[in-house]
C-alpha positions in Angstrom: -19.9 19.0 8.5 -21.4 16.7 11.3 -18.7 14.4 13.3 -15.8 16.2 11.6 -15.7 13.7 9.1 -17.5 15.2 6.3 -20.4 12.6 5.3 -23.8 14.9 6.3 -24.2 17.7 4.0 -27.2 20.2 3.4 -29.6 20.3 1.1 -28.8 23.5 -1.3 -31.4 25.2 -2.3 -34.4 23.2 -3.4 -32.0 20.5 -4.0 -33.1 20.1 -7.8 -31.0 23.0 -9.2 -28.2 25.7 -8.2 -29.9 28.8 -8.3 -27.6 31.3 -11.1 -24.5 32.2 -10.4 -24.7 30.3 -7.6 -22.2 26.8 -6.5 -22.9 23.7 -4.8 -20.0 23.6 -2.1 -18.9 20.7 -1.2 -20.5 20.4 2.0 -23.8 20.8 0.2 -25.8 18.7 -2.0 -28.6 18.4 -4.2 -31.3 15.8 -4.0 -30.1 12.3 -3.8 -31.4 11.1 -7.1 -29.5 14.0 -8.9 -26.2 13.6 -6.5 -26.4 10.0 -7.7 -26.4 10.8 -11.1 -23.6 13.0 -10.6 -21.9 10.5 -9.3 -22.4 8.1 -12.4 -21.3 11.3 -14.3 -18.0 11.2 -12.5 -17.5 7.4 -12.7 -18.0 8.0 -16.8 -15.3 10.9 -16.8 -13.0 9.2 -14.7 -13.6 5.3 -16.5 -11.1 6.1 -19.6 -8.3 6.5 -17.8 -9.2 4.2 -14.7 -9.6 1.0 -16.7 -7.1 1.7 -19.5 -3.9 2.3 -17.2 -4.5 -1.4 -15.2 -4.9 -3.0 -18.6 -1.2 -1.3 -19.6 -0.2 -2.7 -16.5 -0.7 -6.0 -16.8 -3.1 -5.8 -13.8 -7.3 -6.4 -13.0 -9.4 -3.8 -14.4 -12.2 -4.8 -12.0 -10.0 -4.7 -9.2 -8.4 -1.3 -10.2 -12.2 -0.1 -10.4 -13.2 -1.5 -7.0 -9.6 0.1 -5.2 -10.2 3.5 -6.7 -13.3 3.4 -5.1 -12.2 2.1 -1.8 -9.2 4.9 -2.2 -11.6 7.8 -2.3 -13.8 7.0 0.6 -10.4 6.9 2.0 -9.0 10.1 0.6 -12.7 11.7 1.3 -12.8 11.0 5.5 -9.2 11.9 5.5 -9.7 15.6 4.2 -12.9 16.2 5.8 -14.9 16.2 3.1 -13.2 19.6 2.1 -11.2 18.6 -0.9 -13.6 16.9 -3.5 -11.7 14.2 -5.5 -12.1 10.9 -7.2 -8.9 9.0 -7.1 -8.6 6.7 -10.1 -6.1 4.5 -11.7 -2.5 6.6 -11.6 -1.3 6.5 -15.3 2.1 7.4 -14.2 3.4 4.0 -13.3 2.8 2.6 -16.9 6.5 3.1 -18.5 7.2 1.8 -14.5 5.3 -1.2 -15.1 6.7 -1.9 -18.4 10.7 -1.4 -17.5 9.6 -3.7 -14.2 7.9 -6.1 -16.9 10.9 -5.7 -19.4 13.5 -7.0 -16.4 11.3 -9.6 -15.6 9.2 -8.6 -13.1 5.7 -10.4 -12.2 2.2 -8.3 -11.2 3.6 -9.0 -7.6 6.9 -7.0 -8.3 5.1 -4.2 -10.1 2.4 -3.4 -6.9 5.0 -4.4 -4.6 7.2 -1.2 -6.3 4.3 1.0 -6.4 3.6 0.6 -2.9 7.2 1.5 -1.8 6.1 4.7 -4.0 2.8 4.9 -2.2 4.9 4.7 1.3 7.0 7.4 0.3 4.1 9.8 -0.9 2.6 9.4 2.4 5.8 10.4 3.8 6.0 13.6 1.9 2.8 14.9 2.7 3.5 14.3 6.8 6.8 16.2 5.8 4.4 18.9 4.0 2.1 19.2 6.9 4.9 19.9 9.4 6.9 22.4 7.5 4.4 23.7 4.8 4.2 23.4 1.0 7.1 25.4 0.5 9.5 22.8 0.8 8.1 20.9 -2.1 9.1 23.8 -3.9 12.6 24.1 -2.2 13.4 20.8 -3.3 11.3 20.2 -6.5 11.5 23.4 -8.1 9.1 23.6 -11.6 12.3 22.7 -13.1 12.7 19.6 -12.0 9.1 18.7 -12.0 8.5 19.2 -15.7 11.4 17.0 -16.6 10.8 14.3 -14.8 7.1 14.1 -16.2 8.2 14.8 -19.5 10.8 11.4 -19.4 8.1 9.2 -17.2 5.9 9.8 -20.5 8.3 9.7 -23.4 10.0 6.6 -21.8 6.8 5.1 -22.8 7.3 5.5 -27.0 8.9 2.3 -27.2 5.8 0.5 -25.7 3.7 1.6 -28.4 5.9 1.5 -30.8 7.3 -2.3 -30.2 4.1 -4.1 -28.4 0.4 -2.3 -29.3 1.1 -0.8 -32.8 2.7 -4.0 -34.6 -0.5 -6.2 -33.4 -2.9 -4.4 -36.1 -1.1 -0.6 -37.9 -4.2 0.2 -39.1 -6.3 0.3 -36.6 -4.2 1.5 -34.6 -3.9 4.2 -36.9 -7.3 5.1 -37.4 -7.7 4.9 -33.5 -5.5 7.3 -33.3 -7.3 9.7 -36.2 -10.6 8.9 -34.4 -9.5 10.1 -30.8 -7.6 12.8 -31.6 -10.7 14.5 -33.7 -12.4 14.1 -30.2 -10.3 15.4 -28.2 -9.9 18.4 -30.3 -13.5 18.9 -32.0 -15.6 17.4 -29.0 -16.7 19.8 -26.3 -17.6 20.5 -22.6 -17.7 16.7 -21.3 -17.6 14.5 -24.1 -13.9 16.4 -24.5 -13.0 15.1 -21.3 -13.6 11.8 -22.2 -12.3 11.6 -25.5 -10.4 9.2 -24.7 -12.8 6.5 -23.7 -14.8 7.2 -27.0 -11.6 6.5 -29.4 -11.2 3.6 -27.4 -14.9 2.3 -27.9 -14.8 3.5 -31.3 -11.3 1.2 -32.2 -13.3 -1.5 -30.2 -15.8 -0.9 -32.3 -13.7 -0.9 -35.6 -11.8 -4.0 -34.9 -14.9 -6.0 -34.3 -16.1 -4.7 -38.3 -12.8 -5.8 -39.1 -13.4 -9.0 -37.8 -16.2 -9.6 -39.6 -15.6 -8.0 -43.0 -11.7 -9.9 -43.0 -11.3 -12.4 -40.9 -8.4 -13.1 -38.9 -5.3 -10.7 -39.3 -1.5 -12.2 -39.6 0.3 -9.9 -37.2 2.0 -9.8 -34.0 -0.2 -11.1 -31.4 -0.1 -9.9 -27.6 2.8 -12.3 -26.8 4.9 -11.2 -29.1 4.6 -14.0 -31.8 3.0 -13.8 -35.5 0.1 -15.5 -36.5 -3.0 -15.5 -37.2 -5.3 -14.2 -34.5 -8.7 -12.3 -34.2 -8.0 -8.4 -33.5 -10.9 -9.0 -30.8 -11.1 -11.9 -28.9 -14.0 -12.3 -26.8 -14.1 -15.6 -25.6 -13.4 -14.9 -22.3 -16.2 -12.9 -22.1 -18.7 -15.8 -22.6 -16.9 -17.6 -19.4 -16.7 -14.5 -17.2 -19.4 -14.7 -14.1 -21.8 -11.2 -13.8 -20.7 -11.4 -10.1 -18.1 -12.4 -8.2 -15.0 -11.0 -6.1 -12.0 -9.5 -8.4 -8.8 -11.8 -8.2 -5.8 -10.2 -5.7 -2.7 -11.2 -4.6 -0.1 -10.1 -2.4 3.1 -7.1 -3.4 6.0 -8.8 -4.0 9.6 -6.1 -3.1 12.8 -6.1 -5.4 14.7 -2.9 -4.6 15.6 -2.7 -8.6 11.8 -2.8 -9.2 11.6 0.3 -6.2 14.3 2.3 -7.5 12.9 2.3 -10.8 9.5 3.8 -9.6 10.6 6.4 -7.0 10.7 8.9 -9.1 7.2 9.0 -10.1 6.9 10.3 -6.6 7.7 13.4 -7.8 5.0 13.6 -10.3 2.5 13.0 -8.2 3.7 15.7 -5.4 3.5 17.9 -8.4 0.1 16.5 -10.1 -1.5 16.8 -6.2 -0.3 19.8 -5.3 -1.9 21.3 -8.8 -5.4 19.4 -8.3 -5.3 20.8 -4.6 -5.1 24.4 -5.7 -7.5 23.9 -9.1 -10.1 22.7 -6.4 -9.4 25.3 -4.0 -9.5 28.2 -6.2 -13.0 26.4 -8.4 -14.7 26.4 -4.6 -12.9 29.5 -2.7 -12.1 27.7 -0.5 -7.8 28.1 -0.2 -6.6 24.6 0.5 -2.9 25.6 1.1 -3.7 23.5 4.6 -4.9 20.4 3.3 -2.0 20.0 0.8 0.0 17.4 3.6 -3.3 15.6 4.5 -4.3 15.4 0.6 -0.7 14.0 -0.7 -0.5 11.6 2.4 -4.5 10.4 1.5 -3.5 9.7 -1.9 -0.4 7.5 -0.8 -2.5 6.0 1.4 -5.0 5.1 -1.1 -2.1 4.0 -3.3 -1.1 1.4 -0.5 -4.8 0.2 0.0 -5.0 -0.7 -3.6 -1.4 -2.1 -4.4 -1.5 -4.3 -1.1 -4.0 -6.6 -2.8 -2.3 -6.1 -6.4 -4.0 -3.2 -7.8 -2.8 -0.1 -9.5 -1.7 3.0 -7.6 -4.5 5.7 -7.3 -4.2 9.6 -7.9 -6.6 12.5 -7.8 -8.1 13.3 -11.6 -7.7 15.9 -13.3 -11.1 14.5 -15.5 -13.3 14.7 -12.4 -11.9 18.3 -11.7 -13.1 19.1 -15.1 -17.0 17.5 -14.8 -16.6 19.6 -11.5 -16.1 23.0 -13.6 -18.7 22.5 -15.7 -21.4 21.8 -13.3 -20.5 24.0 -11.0 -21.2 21.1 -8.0 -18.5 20.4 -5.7 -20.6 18.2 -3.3 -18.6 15.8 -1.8 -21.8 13.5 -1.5 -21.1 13.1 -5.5 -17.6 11.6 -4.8 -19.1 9.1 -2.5 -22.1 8.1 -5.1 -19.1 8.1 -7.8 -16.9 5.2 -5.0 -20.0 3.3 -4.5 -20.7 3.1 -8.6 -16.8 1.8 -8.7 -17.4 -0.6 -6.1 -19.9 -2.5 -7.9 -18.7 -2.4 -11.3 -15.5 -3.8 -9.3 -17.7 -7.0 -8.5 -18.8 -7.8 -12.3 -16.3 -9.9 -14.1 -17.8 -9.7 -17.2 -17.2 -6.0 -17.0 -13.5 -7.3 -16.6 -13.6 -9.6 -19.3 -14.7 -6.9 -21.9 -12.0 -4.3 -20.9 -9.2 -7.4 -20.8 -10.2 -7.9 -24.5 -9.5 -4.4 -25.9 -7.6 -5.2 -28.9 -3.6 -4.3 -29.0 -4.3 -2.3 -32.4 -6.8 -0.5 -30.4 -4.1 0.6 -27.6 -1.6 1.2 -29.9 -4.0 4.5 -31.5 -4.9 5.2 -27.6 -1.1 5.2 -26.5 0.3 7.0 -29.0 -1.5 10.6 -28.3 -1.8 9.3 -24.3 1.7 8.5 -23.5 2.7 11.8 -25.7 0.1 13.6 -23.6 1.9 12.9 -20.5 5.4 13.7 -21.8 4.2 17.4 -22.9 2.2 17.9 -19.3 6.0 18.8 -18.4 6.5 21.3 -20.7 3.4 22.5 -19.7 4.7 23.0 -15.9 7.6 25.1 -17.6 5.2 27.1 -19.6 3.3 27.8 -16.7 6.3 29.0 -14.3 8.2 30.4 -17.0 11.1 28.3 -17.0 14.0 29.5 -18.9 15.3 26.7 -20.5 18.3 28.8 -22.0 19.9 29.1 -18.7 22.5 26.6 -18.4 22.2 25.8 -15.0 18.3 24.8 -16.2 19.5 23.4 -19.5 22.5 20.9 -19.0 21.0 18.8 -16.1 17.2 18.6 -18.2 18.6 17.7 -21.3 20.9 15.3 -20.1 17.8 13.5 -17.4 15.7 13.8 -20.4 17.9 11.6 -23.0 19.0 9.3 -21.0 15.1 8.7 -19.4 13.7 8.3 -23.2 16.8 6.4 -24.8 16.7 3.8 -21.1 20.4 4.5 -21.0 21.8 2.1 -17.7 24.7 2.6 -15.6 25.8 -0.6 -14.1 27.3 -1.5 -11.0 27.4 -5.0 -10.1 25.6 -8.2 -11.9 22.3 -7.5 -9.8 22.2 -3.7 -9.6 22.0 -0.7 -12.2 20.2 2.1 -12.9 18.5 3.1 -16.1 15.6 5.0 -17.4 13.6 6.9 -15.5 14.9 5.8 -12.2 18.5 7.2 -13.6 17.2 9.8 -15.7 15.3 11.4 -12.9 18.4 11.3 -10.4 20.7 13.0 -13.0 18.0 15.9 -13.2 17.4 16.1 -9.6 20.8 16.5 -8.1 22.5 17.7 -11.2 20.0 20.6 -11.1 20.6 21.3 -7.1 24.9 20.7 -7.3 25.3 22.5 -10.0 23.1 25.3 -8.5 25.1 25.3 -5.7 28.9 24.9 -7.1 28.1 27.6 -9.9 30.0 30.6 -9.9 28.1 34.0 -9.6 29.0 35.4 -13.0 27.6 31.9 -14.2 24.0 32.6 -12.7 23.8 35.5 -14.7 26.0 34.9 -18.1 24.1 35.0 -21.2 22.3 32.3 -22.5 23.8 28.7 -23.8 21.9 28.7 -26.8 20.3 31.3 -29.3 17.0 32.6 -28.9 16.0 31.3 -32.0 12.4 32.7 -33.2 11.8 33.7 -29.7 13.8 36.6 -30.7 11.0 37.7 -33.4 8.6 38.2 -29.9 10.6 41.6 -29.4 11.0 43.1 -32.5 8.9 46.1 -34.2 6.5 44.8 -36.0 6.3 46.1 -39.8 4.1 48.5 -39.1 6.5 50.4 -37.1 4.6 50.2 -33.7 6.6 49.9 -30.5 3.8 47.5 -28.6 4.4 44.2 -27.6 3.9 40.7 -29.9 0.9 38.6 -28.9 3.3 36.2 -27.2 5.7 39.0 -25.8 4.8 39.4 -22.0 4.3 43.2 -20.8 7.1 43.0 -18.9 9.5 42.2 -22.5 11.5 44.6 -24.2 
C-alpha cells in the first residue's frame, strides 16, 4: 500500500463483486459506495456490544462510539493496513467497573484504572515484538488464560443478579428467552448480532408494558423501590441531534489499578486469537504483527480512557461479518470509524441507549456475562487442558472461587485485594511455583480426581467394536 501506511487500496475486480472463490484482501476494495455499506454493515455487528458495555459502565455511549472509532484509525495506520479490525467497546472491564463502582469509585477512577491497563497492554506487545509471541505463551500458558477469563465473567453474576434483574423479573426474563432463541435459531449475520436484537426487542417489550400497565413498583436504577416507568424517555426529548459527547479527565487510585490488571491478560489472549483468525481467514500469517497489534489496541485503549471513555479491543463480531463476506478490505474498517464518529456527535443517539431499561439488561447480562465466563473453558477445550492434573487443578479452582465469591485478603485500612485482582494472582503464580517446586513423580502421578463419564469415551461400545467414541480423539485408548 502507498506511503506504507495502508490508506490507498486497488480496485478488485470490477469493484461491484468478488469474482467466485475469489477474496477481497485487505489491501483491496470494492467500489466506494459498496465499501461504505460494508462499513455500515460492520458498525451494525459491532453496535451491540459497543454501546451496551459503556452503559454497564456507568460511562457515555456516544463517547464510547466516537473513541472506538478514533481507536481504529489508530490501530489501522499502526498495522499498515495489514490486520483488518474494528476496535469497539472492551466488555472485559465490566465486573472491573462494577468492583471499582462497589468501593466507591467515580467514572474518573474507572478510566483512570483502565488506562493503567491500557499502559501495560502497550507494554506487552513492545515486549512481544522484541522477543516474539512465544513468551506470551511462556508466561500465560492456556491454563492460566482460561481461568482468568472464566472469573472476569462469573465475577459478574452478582451484578445481574443484585442491580438489573430486581428492577423488572419479567422482562428481564423474557429478554433473556427472546435473545437466546436468536442467538441459537438466527443465522449468518443476524446470529452475530443477536444480541442487539434481544436488546431492541426488551426495549421494545418494556415500552408495551408501559402502556398496557403502567408504572411498575420495583427497584429502580438507584437502588430504591417505587414506582417508576420501566422506560424512561424523557431525556430523550431534551437531548440535542448534534453536539460534542461530554469527557472528562482519568482519575488514578492504585486499589482501582490493581483490581483491573488482570484483564490484561484477557486481552493478550483475546488479541493474540483475533490476530491469528484474521491471518489464517486472509493467508496472510500475522505471527509479525502480533507486538504492533497488542500495543495498537493499548494504545487505542489509552486514547479513549484519557477523555473518560471505555477501553477498546478488536471484535470478534467484525471478524465474523468478515467470514461471511469474504472482504477483508481495510477501506471497510475506515468507512465503519467514520460511521462511529458521527453517531458519536448525536446526543439523542445517547439519550436512547442511556434509557435502556434495567429489566432489559438484566435478560441481556445474564447469557452475556455467562458468555464471557465459558470463553475460558473454551481456551481449555481448544488446547486440551487437563484439568485433572493437579498442578492444573489446585491453583484454577482455587483463582476461580475466590474471583466469583469476591473473597478479600486485607492488609492495612487502605489496601486489600479481592476478586479478580486476587483471584487472578492466586492462578498466575500458584500455577508457575507450584510448576516449579513440584516433584518429578508429581508431574506425572495419576490424576486428583476421577474421570467421571469421561471414562465412557474409551470403552467398547455395545456393539463390540474396538473404534473410537465420537468424542474420543484418535490418539485415545
Amino acid at each position: 500500500m502507498s506511503g506504507g501506511l495502508g490508506v490507498r487500496w486497488k480496485l478488485h475486480g470490477d469493484g461491484r463483486v468478488p469474482a467466485p472463490g475469489a477474496v477481497v484482501r485487505p489491501d483491496e476494495r470494492l467500489s466506494w459506495p459498496r465499501t461504505a455499506g460494508l462499513g455500515a454493515q460492520h458498525v451494525v455487528a459491532m453496535f451491540g456490544a459497543s454501546f451496551v458495555a459503556p452503559v454497564l459502565m456507568g460511562l457515555d455511549p456516544n463517547l464510547a462510539i466516537m473513541m472506538s472509532g478514533l481507536a481504529t484509525m489508530m490501530f489501522l495506520l499502526a498495522t499498515r493496513g495489514r490486520v483488518p479490525s474494528y476496535l469497539g467497546c472492551s466488555l472485559s472491564f465490566v465486573g472491573v467497573a462494577a468492583v471499582i463502582r462497589g468501593q466507591g469509585g467515580s467514572s474518573a477512577t474507572v478510566t483512570g484504572a483502565i488506562l493503567a491497563v491500557g499502559v501495560a497492554l502497550f507494554l506487552v506487545g513492545l515486549a512481544v515484538q522484541k522477543f516474539g509471541a512465544r513468551i506470551i505463551h511462556a508466561a500465560m500458558p492456556p491454563v492460566v488464560t482460561g481461568a482468568v477469563v472464566m472469573l472476569i465473567g462469573f465475577n459478574l453474576a452478582p451484578v445481574t443478579a443484585s442491580t438489573y434483574w430486581p428492577q423488572d423479573q419479567w422482562t428481564a426474563l423474557l429478554t433473556m428467552l427472546l435473545t437466546g432463541l436468536a442467538v441459537v435459531c438466527l443465522r449468518g449475520f443476524w446470529s452475530r448480532v443477536a444480541i442487539f436484537l434481544g436488546l431492541v426487542a426488551g426495549y421494545l417489550m418494556s415500552w408495551g408494558f408501559d402502556t398496557v400497565f403502567g408504572k411498575i413498583h420495583s427497584q429502580d436504577a438507584s437502588g430504591k423501590v417505587t414506582d417508576h416507568w420501566r422506560l424512561d424517555l424523557s431525556g430523550v426529548a431534551k437531548a440535542d441531534w448534534f453536539g460534542f459527547p461530554s469527557v472528562h479527565g482519568p482519575d488514578f487510585s492504585w486499589s482501582a489499578i490493581l483490581v483491573a490488571l488482570p484483564v490484561v491478560i484477557a486481552l493478550v489472549a483475546e488479541n493474540a486469537g483475533h490476530v491469528k483468525a484474521v491471518g489464517e481467514m486472509t493467508g496472510d500469517p500475522l505471527d509479525d504483527k502480533l507486538g504492533t497489534a497488542i500495543s495498537a489496541d493499548g494504545a487505542g485503549s489509552i486514547l479513549s480512557t484519557a477523555f473518560g471513555g471505555p477501553a477498546t479491543t478488536t471484535y470478534s463480531e467484525n471478524i465474523g461479518v468478515m467470514a461471511a463476506t469474504r472482504v477483508y478490505s481495510t477501506a471497510a474498517y475506515w468507512a465503519a470509524a467514520c460511521f462511529a464518529l458521527l453517531f458519536g456527535l448525536c446526543p439523542k443517539f445517547g439519550a436512547i441507549v442511556a434509557a435502556i431499561p434495567g429489566g432489559v439488561l438484566g435478560g441481556i447480562t445474564v447469557i452475556l456475562y455467562g458468555m464471557i465466563g465459558l470463553l475460558g473453558a473454551q481456551i481449555w477445550i481448544n488446547n486440551r487442558v487437563d484439568m485433572r492434573s493437579p498442578l492444573n487443578l489446585v491453583p484454577v479452582a482455587a483463582g476461580i472461587i475466590i474471583g466469583v465469591g469476591n473473597v478479600s485478603l486485607k492488609f492495612t485500612d487502605n489496601f486489600e485485594l479481592s476478586g479478580i485482582a486476587l483471584g487472578t494472582l492466586v492462578v498466575l503464580t500458584g500455577y508457575h511455583v507450584l510448576k516449579a517446586l513440584a516433584p518429578p513423580h508429581m508431574k506425572t502421578q495419576e490424576p486428583l480426581l476421577d474421570e467421571g463419564t469421561s471414562g465412557y469415551d474409551e470403552q467398547t461400545d455395545t456393539t463390540g467394536t474396538d473404534g473410537p467414541r465420537p468424542h474420543q480423539r484418535p490418539d485415545e485408548g
